[in-house]
Structures are given as C-alpha cells and as structure tokens.
PATI-123900 format. One line per 3 residues: number of its first residue (from 1); their letters; for each residue y, z, x of C-alpha. Coordinates in Angstrom, 3 decimals, always signed. Layout:
N
NUM) a) Y,Z,X | ...
END
This chain:
530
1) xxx) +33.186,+173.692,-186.945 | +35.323,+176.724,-185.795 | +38.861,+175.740,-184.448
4) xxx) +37.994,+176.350,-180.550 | +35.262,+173.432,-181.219 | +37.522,+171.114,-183.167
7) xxx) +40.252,+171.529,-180.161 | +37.638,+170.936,-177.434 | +36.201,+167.932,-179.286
10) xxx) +39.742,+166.524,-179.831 | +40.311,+166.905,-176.125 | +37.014,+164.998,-175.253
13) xxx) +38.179,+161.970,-177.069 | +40.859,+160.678,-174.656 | +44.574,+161.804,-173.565
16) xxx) +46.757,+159.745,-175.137 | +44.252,+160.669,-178.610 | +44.565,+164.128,-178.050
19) xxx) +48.329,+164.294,-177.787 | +48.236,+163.035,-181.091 | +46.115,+165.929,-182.559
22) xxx) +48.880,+168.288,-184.144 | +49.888,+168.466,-187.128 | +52.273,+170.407,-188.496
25) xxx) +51.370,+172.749,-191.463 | +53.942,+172.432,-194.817 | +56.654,+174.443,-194.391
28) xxx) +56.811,+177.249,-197.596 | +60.471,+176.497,-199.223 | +59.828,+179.299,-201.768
31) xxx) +62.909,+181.514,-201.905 | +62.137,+184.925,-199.914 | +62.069,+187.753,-202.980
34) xxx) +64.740,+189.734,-200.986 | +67.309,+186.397,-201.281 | +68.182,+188.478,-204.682
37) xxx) +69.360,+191.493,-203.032 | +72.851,+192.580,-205.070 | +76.532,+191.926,-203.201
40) xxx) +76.595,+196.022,-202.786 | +73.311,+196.140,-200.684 | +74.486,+192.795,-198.636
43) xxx) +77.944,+194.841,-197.745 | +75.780,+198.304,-196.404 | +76.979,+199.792,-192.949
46) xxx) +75.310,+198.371,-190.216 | +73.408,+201.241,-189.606 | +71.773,+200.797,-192.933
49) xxx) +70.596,+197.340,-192.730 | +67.373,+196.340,-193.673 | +66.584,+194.763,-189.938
52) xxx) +67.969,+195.082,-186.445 | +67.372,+191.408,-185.605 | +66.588,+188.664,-187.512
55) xxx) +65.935,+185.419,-185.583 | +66.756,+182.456,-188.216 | +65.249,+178.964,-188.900
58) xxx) +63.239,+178.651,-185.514 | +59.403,+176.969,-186.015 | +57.188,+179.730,-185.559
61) xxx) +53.819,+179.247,-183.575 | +51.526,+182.476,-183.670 | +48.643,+180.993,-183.031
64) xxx) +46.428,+184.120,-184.058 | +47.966,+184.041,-187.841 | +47.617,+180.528,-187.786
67) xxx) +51.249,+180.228,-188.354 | +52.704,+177.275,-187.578 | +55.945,+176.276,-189.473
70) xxx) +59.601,+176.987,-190.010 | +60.278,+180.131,-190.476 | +62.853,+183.323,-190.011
73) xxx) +61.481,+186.292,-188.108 | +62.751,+189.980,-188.816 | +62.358,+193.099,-186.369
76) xxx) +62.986,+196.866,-187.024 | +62.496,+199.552,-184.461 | +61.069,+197.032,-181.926
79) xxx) +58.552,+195.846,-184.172 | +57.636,+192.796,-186.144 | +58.675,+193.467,-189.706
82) xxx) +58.479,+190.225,-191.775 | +57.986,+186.719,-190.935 | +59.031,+184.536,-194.137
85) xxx) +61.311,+181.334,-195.439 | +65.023,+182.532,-196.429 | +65.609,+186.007,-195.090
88) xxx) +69.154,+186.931,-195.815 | +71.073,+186.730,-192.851 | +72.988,+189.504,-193.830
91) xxx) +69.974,+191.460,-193.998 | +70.043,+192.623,-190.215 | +72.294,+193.968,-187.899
94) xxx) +72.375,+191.114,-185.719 | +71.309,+187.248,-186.444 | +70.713,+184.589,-184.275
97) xxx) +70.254,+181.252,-185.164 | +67.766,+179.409,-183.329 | +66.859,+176.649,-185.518
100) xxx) +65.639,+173.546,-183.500 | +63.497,+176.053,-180.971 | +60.483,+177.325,-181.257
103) xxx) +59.708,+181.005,-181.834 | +56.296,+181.991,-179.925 | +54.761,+185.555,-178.898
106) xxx) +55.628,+186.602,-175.892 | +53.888,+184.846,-173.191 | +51.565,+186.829,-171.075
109) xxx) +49.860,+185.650,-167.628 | +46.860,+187.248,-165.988 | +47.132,+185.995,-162.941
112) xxx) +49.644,+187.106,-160.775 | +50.553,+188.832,-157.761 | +53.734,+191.411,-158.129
115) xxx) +52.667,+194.958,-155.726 | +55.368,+193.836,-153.448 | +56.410,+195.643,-150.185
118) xxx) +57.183,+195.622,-146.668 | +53.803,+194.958,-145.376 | +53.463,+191.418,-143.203
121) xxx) +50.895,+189.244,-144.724 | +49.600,+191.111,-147.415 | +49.025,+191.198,-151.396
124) xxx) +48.734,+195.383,-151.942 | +52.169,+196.215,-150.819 | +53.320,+193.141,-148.896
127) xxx) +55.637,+190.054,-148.773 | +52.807,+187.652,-150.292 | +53.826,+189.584,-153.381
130) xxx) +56.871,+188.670,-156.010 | +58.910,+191.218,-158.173 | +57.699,+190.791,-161.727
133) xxx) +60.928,+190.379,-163.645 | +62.668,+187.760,-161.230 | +59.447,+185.194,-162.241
136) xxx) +58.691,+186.432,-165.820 | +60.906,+187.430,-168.283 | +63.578,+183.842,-167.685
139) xxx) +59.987,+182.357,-168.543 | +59.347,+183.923,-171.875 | +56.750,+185.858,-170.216
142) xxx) +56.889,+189.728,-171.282 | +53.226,+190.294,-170.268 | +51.719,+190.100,-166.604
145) xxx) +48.388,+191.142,-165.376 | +48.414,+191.624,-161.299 | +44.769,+189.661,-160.260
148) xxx) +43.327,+192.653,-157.646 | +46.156,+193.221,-155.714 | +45.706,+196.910,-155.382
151) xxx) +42.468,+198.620,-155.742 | +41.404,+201.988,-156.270 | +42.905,+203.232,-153.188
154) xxx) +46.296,+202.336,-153.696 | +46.511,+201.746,-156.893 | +48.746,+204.924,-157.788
157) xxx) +51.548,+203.538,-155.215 | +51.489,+200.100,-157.137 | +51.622,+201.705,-160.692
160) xxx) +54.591,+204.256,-159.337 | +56.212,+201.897,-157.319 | +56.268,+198.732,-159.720
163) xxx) +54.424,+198.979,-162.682 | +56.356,+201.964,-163.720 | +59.976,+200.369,-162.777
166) xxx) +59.550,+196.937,-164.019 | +61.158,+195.466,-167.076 | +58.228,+193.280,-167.570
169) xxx) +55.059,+195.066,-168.944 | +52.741,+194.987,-165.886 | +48.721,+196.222,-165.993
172) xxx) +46.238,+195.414,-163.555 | +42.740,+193.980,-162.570 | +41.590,+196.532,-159.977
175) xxx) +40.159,+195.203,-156.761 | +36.622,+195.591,-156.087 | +37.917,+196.231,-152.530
178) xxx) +39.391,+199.929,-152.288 | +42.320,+199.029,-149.873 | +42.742,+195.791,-152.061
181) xxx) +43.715,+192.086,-151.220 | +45.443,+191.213,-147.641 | +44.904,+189.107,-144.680
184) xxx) +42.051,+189.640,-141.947 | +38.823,+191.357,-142.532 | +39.964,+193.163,-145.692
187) xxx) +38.339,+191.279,-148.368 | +35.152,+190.532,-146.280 | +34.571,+194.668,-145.977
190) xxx) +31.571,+195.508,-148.038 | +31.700,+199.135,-147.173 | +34.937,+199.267,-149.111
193) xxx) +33.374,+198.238,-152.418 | +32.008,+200.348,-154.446 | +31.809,+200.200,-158.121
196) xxx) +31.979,+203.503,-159.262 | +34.659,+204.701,-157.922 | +36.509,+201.675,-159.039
199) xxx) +35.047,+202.199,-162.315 | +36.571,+205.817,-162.304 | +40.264,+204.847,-161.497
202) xxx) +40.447,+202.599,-164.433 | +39.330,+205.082,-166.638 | +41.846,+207.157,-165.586
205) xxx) +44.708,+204.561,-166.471 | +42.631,+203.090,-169.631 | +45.179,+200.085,-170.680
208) xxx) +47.056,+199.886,-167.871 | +43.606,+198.650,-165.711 | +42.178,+196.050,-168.230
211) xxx) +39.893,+194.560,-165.703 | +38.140,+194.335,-162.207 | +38.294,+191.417,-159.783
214) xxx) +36.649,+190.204,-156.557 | +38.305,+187.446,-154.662 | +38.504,+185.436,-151.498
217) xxx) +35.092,+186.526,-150.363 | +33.417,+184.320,-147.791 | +30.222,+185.647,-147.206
220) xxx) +26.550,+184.649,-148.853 | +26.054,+188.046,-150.201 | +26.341,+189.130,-153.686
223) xxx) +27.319,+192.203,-153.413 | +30.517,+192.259,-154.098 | +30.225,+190.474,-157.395
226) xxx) +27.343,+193.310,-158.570 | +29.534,+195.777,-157.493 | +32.678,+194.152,-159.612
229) xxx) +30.185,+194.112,-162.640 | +28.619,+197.464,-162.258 | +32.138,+199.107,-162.259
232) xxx) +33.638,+196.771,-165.533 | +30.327,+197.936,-167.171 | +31.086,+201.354,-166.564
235) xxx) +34.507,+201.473,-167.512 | +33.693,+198.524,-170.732 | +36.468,+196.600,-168.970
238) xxx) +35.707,+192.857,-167.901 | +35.623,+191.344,-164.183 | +37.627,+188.082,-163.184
241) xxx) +36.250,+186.258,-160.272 | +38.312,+184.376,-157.707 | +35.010,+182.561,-155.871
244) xxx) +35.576,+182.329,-152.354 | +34.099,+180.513,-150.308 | +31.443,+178.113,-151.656
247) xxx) +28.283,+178.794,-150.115 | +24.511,+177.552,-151.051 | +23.200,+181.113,-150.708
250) xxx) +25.285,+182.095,-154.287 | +25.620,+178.513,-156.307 | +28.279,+178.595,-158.746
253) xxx) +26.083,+178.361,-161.885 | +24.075,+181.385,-160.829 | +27.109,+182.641,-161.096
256) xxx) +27.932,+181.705,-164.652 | +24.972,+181.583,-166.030 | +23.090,+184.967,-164.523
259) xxx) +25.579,+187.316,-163.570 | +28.709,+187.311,-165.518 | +28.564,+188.671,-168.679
262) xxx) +29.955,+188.004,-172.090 | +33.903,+188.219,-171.743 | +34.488,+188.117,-167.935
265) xxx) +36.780,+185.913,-166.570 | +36.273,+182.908,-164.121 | +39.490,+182.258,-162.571
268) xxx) +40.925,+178.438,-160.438 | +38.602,+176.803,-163.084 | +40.294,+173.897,-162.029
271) xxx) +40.057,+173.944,-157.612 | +37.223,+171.854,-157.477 | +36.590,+174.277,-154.215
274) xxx) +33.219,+175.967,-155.158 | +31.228,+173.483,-157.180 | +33.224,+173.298,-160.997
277) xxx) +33.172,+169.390,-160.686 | +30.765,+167.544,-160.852 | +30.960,+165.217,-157.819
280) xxx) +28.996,+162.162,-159.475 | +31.142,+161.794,-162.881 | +34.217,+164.055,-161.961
283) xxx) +33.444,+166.312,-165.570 | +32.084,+169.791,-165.169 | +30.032,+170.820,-162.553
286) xxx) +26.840,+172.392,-162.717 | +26.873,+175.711,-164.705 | +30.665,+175.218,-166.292
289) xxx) +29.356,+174.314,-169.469 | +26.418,+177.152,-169.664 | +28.949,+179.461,-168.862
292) xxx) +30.777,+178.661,-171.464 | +28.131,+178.918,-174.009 | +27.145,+182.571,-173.122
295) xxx) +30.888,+183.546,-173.196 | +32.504,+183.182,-169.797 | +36.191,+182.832,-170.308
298) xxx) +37.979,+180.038,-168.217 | +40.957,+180.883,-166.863 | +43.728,+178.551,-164.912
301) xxx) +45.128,+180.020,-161.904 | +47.113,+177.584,-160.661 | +48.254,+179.212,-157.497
304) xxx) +48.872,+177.562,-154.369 | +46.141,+174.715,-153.821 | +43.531,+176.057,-156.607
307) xxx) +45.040,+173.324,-159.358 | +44.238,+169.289,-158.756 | +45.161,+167.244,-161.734
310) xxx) +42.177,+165.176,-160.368 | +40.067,+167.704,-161.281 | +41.972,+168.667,-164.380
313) xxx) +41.883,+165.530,-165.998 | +37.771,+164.415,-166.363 | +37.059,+168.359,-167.582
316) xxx) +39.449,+168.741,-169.766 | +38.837,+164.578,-170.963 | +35.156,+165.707,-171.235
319) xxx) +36.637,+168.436,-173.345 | +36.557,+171.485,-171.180 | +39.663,+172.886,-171.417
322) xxx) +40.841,+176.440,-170.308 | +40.991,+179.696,-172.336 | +43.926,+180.444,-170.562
325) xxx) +46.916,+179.635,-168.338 | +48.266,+181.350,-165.997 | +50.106,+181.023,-162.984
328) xxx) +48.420,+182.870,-159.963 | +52.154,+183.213,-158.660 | +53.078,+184.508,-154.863
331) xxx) +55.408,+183.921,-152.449 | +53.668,+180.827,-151.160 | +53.627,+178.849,-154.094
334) xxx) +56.901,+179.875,-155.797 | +58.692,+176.659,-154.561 | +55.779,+174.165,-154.251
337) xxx) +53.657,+173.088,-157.165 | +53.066,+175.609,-159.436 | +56.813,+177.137,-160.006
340) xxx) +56.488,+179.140,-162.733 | +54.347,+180.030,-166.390 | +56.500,+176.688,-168.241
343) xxx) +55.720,+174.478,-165.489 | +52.481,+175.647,-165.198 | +52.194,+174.320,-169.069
346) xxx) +53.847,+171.437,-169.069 | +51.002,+170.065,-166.729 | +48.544,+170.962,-170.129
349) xxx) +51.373,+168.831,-172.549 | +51.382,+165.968,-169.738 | +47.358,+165.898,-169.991
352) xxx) +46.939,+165.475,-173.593 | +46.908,+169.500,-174.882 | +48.451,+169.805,-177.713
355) xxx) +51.599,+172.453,-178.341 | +49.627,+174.699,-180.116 | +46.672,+174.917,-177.809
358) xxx) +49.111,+175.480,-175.041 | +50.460,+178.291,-176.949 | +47.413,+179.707,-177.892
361) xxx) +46.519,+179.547,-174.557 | +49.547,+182.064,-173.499 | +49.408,+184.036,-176.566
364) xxx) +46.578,+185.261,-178.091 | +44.037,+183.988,-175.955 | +44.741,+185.725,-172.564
367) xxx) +45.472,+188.570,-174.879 | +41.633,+188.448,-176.338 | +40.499,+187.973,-172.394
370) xxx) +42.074,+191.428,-171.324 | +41.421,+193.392,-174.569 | +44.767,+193.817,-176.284
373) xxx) +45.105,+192.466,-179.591 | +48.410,+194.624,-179.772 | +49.726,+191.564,-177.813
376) xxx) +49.685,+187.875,-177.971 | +50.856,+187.680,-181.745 | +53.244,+187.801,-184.743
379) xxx) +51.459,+190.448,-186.873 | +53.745,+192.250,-189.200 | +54.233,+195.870,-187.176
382) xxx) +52.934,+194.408,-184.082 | +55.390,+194.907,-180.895 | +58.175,+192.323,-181.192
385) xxx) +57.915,+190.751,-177.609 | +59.085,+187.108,-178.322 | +59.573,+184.176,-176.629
388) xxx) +62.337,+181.313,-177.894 | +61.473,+178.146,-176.224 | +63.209,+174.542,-176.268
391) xxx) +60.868,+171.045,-175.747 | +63.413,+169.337,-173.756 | +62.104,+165.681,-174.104
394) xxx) +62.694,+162.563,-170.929 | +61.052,+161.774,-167.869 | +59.748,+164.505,-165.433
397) xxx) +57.228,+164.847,-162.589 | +54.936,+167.672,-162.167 | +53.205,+168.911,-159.156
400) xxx) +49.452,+169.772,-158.450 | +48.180,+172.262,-155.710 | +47.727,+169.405,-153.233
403) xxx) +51.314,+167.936,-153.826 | +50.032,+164.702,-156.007 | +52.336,+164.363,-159.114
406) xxx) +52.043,+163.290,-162.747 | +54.414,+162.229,-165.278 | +55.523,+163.682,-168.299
409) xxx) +57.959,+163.721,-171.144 | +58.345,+166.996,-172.141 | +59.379,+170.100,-170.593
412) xxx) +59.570,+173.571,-171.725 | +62.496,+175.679,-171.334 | +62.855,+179.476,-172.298
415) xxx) +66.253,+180.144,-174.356 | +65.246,+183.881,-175.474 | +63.546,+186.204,-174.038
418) xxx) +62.520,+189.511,-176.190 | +60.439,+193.124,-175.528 | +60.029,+195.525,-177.931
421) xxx) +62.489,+193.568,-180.244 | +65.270,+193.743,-178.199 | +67.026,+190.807,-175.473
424) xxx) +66.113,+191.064,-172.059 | +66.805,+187.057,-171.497 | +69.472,+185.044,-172.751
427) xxx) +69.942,+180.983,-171.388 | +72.969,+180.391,-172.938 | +74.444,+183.533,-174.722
430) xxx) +72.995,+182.068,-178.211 | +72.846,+186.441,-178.905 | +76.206,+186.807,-177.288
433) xxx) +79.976,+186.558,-178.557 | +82.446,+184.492,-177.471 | +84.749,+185.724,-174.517
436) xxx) +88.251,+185.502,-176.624 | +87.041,+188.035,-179.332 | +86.738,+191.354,-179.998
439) xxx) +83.642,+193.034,-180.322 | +82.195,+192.892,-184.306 | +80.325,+195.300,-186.169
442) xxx) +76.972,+194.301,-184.354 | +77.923,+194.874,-181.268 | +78.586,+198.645,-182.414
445) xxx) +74.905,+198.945,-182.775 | +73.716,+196.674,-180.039 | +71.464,+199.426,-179.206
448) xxx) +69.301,+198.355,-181.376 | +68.756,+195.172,-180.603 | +69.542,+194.277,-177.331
451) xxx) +69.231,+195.162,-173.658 | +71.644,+193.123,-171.807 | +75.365,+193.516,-171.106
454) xxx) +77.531,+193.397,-173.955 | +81.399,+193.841,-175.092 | +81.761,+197.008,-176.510
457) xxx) +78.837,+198.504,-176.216 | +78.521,+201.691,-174.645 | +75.923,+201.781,-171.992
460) xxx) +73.552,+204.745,-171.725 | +74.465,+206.513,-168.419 | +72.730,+209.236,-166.501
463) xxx) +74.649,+212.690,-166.228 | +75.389,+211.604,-162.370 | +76.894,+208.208,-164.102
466) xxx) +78.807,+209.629,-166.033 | +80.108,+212.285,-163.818 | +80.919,+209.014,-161.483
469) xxx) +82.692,+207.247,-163.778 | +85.070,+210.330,-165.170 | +86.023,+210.260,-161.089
472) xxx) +87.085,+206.872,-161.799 | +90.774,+206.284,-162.520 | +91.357,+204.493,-165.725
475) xxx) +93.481,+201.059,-165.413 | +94.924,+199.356,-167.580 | +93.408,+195.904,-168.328
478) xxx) +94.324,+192.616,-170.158 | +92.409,+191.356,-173.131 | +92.774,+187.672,-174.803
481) xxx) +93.198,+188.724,-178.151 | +95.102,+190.899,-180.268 | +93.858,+192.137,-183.546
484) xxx) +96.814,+193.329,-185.362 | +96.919,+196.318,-187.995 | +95.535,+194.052,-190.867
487) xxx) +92.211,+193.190,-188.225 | +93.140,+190.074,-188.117 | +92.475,+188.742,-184.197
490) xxx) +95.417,+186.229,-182.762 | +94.379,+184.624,-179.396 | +96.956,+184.841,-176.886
493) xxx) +98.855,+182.071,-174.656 | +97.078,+182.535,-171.263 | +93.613,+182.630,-173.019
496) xxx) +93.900,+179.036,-174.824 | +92.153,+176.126,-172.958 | +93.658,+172.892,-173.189
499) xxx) +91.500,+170.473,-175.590 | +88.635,+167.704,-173.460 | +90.484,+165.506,-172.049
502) xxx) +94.160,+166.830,-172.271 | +96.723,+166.046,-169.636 | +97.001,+168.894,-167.231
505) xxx) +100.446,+169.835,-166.532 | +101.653,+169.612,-162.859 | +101.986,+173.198,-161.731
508) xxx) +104.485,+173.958,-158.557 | +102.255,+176.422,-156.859 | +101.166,+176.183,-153.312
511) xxx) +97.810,+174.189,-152.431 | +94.516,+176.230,-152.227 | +94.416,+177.070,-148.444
514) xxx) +91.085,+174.678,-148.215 | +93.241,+171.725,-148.230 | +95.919,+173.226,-145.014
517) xxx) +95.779,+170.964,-141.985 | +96.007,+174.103,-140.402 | +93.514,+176.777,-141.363
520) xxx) +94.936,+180.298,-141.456 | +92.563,+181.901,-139.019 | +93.911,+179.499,-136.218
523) xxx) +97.657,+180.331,-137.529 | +97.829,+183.972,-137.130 | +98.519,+185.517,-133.901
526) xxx) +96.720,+186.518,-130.817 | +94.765,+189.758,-131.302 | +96.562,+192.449,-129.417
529) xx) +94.273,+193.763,-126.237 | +94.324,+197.389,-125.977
END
C-alpha cells in the first residue's frame, strides 16, 4: 500500500483515530562529519563561511524526502545545501535558533486571486483582488498561483503590473475567458473562449502559466470546459475547474469521469454546490471517487461560501481527503471564514488530518498539481523558500463558508518566513539583534541572508537614491551603547530599563496633555479674520 492509500485509509477510520496517526520518525543523533572542523576553520572571515544561514534544531517536515525529524538546515547562495543533526553553528554567517518550531517548505497556494486594480467589481484588474505579499508571505506562503483571473487578453498587464513587482513568487492559471474573470456577462461569453489562443499565451510564458481554468459558468453547455482542455493539451499544461452552476445537462461525474484528464484539477471539492456529496449518506457524491481513480486532483478552495465543514467531515471520514489546500482568497472573504493559508489548515488539524498530511498538502503536493518539482521541498540545491511555523496549542474556533464553527486545539502560526534563502518575514525578530547593541559581524554580510531592515547594513540604493540621500544633511544621532577601543560594548544610562516589577520613580514633568481639563485646541486664541 503506497503512502497516499495508507493516509486515506487512516482518514476513513474515524476523527479522533486519525488524529492519532503520526508518528514521529527517530531522530539521527549521529554527530554531523563537519562537527570536527579545526578551531582555525571555525574562526574564518565571515565571508568565508561554509553557509549563509543555518537554521538550528527546528523539526523538519519535507514531506517529499520523507523527512520528518529534528534537524538543522543549511543554505548557501539561496539554496538548500545540507539538511543534517549537529551542523556547527559557527559554520554560517548567520544562525538562528528555532528549536521548538517546525521547519517546512515554503507553502504554496493555487488558488488565489491577486491581479488587483481600480476596476469596480472585478477579478482581472479590480478591487475583488488582494496584493499577494500583504496575505502570503506573514503566512509562510512564498508560492501563489492566481485561479483565472486574467486570461489571454490581459494577461501581459497582470504579469507587468503584479507578477513582476511582487515579493511573493506569483504564476498563473490562464482563463479560458480572454478578458478573464469579473462580474456580469463576462464569464457566460462563449465567443471569448477559445482554446488556442489561450494555449498560445502560455507557451509564451512557459512556467509562469502552469495551468488553464474555467469558472463560474452557468450555462448547460460544455463548451467552455472542451475549450479549457483543448488549450492545456496543447500547451501540456493542466486545467482546474471552478464548476458553476450545477445543472442536469453537464452532471458532475461526467465531468470527472469523461472529460478531465489525468492531472487536472477540480477545485471547492468541498461546496457541496454541484453534486460532490452525496445527499443520501453525506460521503462523496457521484463521480468523486472515479475521479479520483483516473487521476483527478482534488483541490480545496476554500473561498467565500465554497467550504462547509458539513460537507468536509463525511468525505474526508469516508476517507476522501484533498490533494491540496488552498485558500481561494479575495477581498470578500479576507475577514469572514477563510482568513488566510494557516487558518485555512487548521480546519484539516481540527478534522482529524494529521500534521504531515497537512503539510504535504501545502508542500509538495500542490507543487506536483502545477508541475514544479523545483518547489514544495527540502532537496539539497533546491531553492531555499522556507517556512518556520509554531503549533500554538488551547481552545480556538474556526469558521466554514456558511459561518458554522468548529473547535480546535491547535493553531498554526508562521514565525519565519524565507525566499531564495533569505528573510522576507520575521514574527518576533528571532533573525534580528537586540536594539541596545551594535551591529556584529553578521550583520556586515546580511546581504546574504536576509531581506528585511537591519542595523548596519547598507541597503542597496538606486543611483537616484543615492543621489537623494547625499542631498540629505547628515545629523548627528544618539546610540545606546558605546563600544570602547578594546570592542568591548557598555550600555548607557538612558538605554537601561528598570527590572519587571521595579518601582517607577515619580518624575516632576507636566501631565500628557490627554489628561488637561482643558484641551489645548479650546485654549488658544481666536483665529485672526483677515
């Protein structure tokens, strides 16, 4: 039995059984062969180390190396370099100790919404769409695919106007529709899809467009779903399908089982809208499991009203549970249910999935589902985009799409956030250095390893920057430390905090104005008419 088997029966057992199904592989307390590296080599200039970043003593899940166990994590030039037990801290430029956490892949979602503009009530340049790195990155997301927003019409704007210019590593499922997803009639026009010339923009941006969708379509025609697999077949890329409208004409497991291929995507797996529960014994509806069979990935899409955990609960208790998760995130559901990616998981922990598979589904499974193995994964010399996440455990509520809750006792939180090995998120400054002391040695080369503000480091300006700043007139300013000709760093008065709990003298200073019986506006004089 391959693992995707043993997972799904586990799941078909019952909740509470399947929460129980992980267990946690030996960690390898052999010393690393580089913990005998001589004094001389330990002392080399910073430039010269061995690593740029070594994360240290975190519990590594990479669910594509079946890793799954305590160990430190070593990048150089952006990529992954070695993943072992015991590698010397002083073997990298900078360390970071995040024992207690867990150290995953980067998490990647394929369903989201992010070619934002000024448009009213619109996907492909509107305000139904969300900027990419205010929703991903604080997530441990480094990896978003944009479900159709744009299609081959305006697809150049989105790539120049946000896929280009995000932090976040954006691609794109083209829409089936040229002019792409809004409100109205622009989904419903058939003359606007066409396959081949779909087909012919994503070849032109080959890894950027990974796939084709068709969504919201209402009509009994199936045309747009033979146009959406005649252009992925062209261009070898695979089509998601957002269903529509259920309508007898085009039955769901027609769907599945006659016209999707191998490796497309069926997206809101768990709406219960268009037929995937069975309305007798609340498991799979007709065609869910025969899709499965030939190859049809499942995929999540939580969005606004297209997740019920009384749907979610029978499938995934009958043991159909999804490839993937992802969010399906817009403006609309940003502050209702769904939230965000770790929300969006937490609601797989509270049903019984087990870390792993949640993981998994995040990681290397979306990544499989878009055709990028470069992504998803730990691999030695694979691209070091990294998520550091804390299981914060007590008693929290999570939201379906209708607004019905379920409880929980565990909730993911993202502590570090890295692309291309370097920071781009950081909780609570575990990569930073305190505020009363001087920049070290790392922070010399924090180039190299990071991509957020930090003391001492000398940002890379453009020529206009730096003409700007030499305009600037250069004040003096007041530090909290001295570090006297021997390096040694003394902390000054003003910058010592009194100890928890101290006495706090009484200071004679006058009271903040808040607290005047008389506020100053209403003290100052008449304005002078001219």
């Amino acid at each position: 039995m391959d693992r995707n088997s043993l997972v799904r029966a586990c799941a078909g057992l019952t909740l509470a059984a399947c929460s129980l199904a992980p267990q946690l592989v030996a960690q390898d307390t052999q010393p690393s062969p580089s913990a005998g590296r001589t004094a001389a080599s330990a002392k080399a200039p910073m430039q010269d180390k061995e690593y740029d970043l070594l994360l240290k003593g975190g519990h590594v899940i990479d669910p594509k190396n079946k890793v799954d166990a305590v160990r430190d994590v070593a990048i150089k030039d952006g990529k992954i370099a070695k993943i072992a037990v015991g590698i010397p801290a002083d073997s990298a430029i900078k360390t970071v100790n995040v024992a207690g956490l867990y150290v995953t892949p980067g998490l990647i979602d394929i369903h989201v919404h992010v070619f934002w503009g000024l448009k009213k009530n619109d996907y492909a340049g509107g305000d139904w769409a969300v900027m990419p790195d205010g929703v991903t990155l604080r997530y441990g997301v480094t990896t978003v695919v944009d479900a159709g927003s744009s299609g081959w019409r305006n697809f150049e704007e989105f790539k120049q106007r946000v896929i280009d210019r995000s932090q976040t590593r954006v691609l794109a499922l083209l829409n089936i529709v040229g002019n792409g997803m809004g409100s109205g009639p622009i989904e419903q026009n058939m003359k606007d899809m066409d396959g081949e010339k779909t087909a012919e923009m994503a070849l032109k941006y080959p890894g950027v467009i990974v796939g084709i969708k068709s969504a919201h379509f209402t009509g009994p025609e199936w045309f747009p779903y033979d146009q959406a697999i005649k252009g992925g077949t062209i261009a070898h890329i695979p089509v998601m399908i957002d269903y529509g409208s259920r309508r007898p004409e085009r039955p769901l497991e027609q769907l599945l089982e006659n016209k999707l291929r191998p490796g497309d995507i069926y997206t809101h797996m768990y709406s219960g809208l268009r037929g995937e529960q069975d309305a007798e014994t609340g498991g799979p509806g007709k065609g869910m499991w025969e899709g499965r069979k030939r190859g049809v990935y499942f995929d999540v899409g939580h969005g606004g009203a297209s997740f019920l955990f009384s749907v979610a609960v029978p499938l995934i208790k009958a043991g159909f549970i999804p490839d993937s998760i992802s969010t399906d995130i817009h403006t609309d559901n940003l502050n209702e249910g769904l939230k965000d990616q770790l929300t969006t998981a937490d609601k797989f922990l509270a049903m019984g999935l087990p870390l792993q598979e949640v993981i998994a589904e995040m990681t290397s499974h979306p990544a499989t589902e878009i055709q990028q193995p470069q992504l998803g994964n730990l691999s030695v010399g694979s691209i070091a985009d990294i998520a550091v996440l804390n299981v914060r455990h007590g008693d929290f509520g999570f939201e379906d799409g209708s607004g019905a809750m379920m409880k929980g006792n565990e909730r993911l939180e993202c502590e570090l956030t890295l692309m291309g090995g370097k920071f781009v998120y950081d909780l609570n400054g575990r990569a930073a250095i305190p505020w009363n002391q001087p920049p070290g040695e790392a922070e010399k080369e924090a180039r190299k390893w990071t991509l957020l503000r930090i003391p001492g480091m000398q940002r890379q300006l453009t020529p206009e920057q730096q003409a700007r700043m030499a305009r600037r007139p250069h004040w003096p300013h007041w530090d909290p430390y001295e570090v006297g000709p021997n390096g040694k760093v003394t902390l000054k008065a003003n910058a010592k905090l009194p100890p928890p709990g101290a006495k706090r003298p009484k200071l004679d200073v006058p009271p903040p104005a808040a607290t005047w019986a008389t506020p100053p506006s209403d003290s100052w004089p008449a304005a002078q008419k001219q």
